[in-house]
C-alpha positions, 0 to 999 in steps of 0.5 A: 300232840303235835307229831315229830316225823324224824326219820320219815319221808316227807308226806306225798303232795301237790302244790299249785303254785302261780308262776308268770300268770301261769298255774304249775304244779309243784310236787314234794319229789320235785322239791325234796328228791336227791337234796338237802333242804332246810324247810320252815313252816309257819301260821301264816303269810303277813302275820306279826312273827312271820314276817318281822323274825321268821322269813327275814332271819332265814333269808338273811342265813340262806347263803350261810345255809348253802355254804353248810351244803344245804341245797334250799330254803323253803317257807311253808304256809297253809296260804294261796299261792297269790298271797305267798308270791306277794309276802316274798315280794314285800319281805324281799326274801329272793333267797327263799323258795315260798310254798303255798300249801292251800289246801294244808295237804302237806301239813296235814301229812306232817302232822301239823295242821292246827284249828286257828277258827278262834282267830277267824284263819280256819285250819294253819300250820303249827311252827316248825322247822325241819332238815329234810334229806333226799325225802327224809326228815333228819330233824325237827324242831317244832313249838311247844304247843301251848296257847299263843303263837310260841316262836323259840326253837324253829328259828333260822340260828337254831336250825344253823346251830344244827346243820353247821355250828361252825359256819360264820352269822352275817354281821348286822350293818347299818350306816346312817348317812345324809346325801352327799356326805362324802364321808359317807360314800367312803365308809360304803365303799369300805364296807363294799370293799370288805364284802360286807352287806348294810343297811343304809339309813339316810337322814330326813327319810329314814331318819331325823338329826334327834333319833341319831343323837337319840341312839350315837349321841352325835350329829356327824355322819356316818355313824355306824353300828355292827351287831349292836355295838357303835363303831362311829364314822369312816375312820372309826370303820377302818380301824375296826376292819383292819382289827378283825382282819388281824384277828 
């Protein structure tokens, strides 16, 4: 059964970890002493969860988290510190601080590391998630232990949910867009404006004229989308900004 640490100091360890083509050792009082830290931990680097909802919700989340007096964010996994610095590149996830518990020390004194031999990964973490304080664990949300890999409550909302419910989510974003539409560049302006993160899609590289019909039923750009739902072009963004800053 895996083990709740609540109210427990975090496990003594050393991590080796590759900085500029140099080696340094990285200690948990180095990372847990005198701060807030949000840890999250999980099977493994470039692995199907873990990099498509895992990493890239918390990265998104970070800067909510600093906002709710959470110091940093911490991905751990029982990987080398090789194979950790280049996740973070290919994810983009500058907002985290990846950990690499080679040797599965930490996760040992956790309390989490799991026999993965089936899958030919040897020893893993099992998911979790945890709010350490000044070396202690507050909280802990940790899978339910049961075949597979369950992905339900270690989650970066879930954790927020816990630290702060009241702080804001980011708005999901996407502008389709062409090059050289000037319509375009208004509506990224007034996102930019706004202080608004998006993603942009540009046609004919992220995209074709049929998948925008697919999904907006139309062919004119922008077509803008925010937490799901179908806003339309610039003039229909403006509208909508200027309804939820009246709100």
């Amino acid at each position: 059964m895996m083990e709740n640490r609540e109210g427990h100091r975090v496990p003594d360890a050393t991590f080796r970890v590759r900085e500029d083509h140099e080696w340094r050792n990285v200690t948990t009082e180095d990372l847990f002493a005198g701060k807030t830290v949000v840890v999250f931990s999980l099977p493994g680097a470039f692995t199907p969860t873990c990099s498509s909802s895992h990493v890239p919700r918390y990265n998104q989340l970070a800067d909510a988290f600093g906002k709710a007096g959470v110091d940093d964010v911490i991905c751990v996994s029982v990987n080398d510190s090789f194979v950790m610095n280049e996740w973070k590149r290919s994810q983009d996830a500058d907002n985290l601080t990846f950990i690499p518990d080679g040797n599965g020390d930490f996760t040992r004194g956790m309390g989490m590391l799991v026999d993965k031999a089936e899958l030919g990964f040897g020893m893993r973490s099992w998911r979790y998630s945890m709010l350490v304080r000044d070396g202690v664990v507050e909280k802990m949300f940790v899978e339910p232990e049961r075949p597979g890999d369950p992905f339900e409550v270690s989650d970066a909302d879930t954790m927020l949910d816990y630290v702060s419910p009241q702080t804001a989510r980011p708005l999901d974003i996407t502008v389709f867009s062409r090059p050289g539409c000037e319509y375009c560049a208004r509506a990224k302006e007034l996102l930019h404006d706004n202080g608004l993160a998006f993603e942009e899609l540009i046609l004919n590289r992220d995209f074709t004229d049929r998948s925008l019909r697919a999904v907006a039923a139309g062919t004119t750009f922008p077509q803008i989308f925010i937490n799901g739902a179908h806003i339309g072009g610039a003039d229909e963004l403006e509208n909508w900004l200027a309804g939820s800053r009246a709100a």
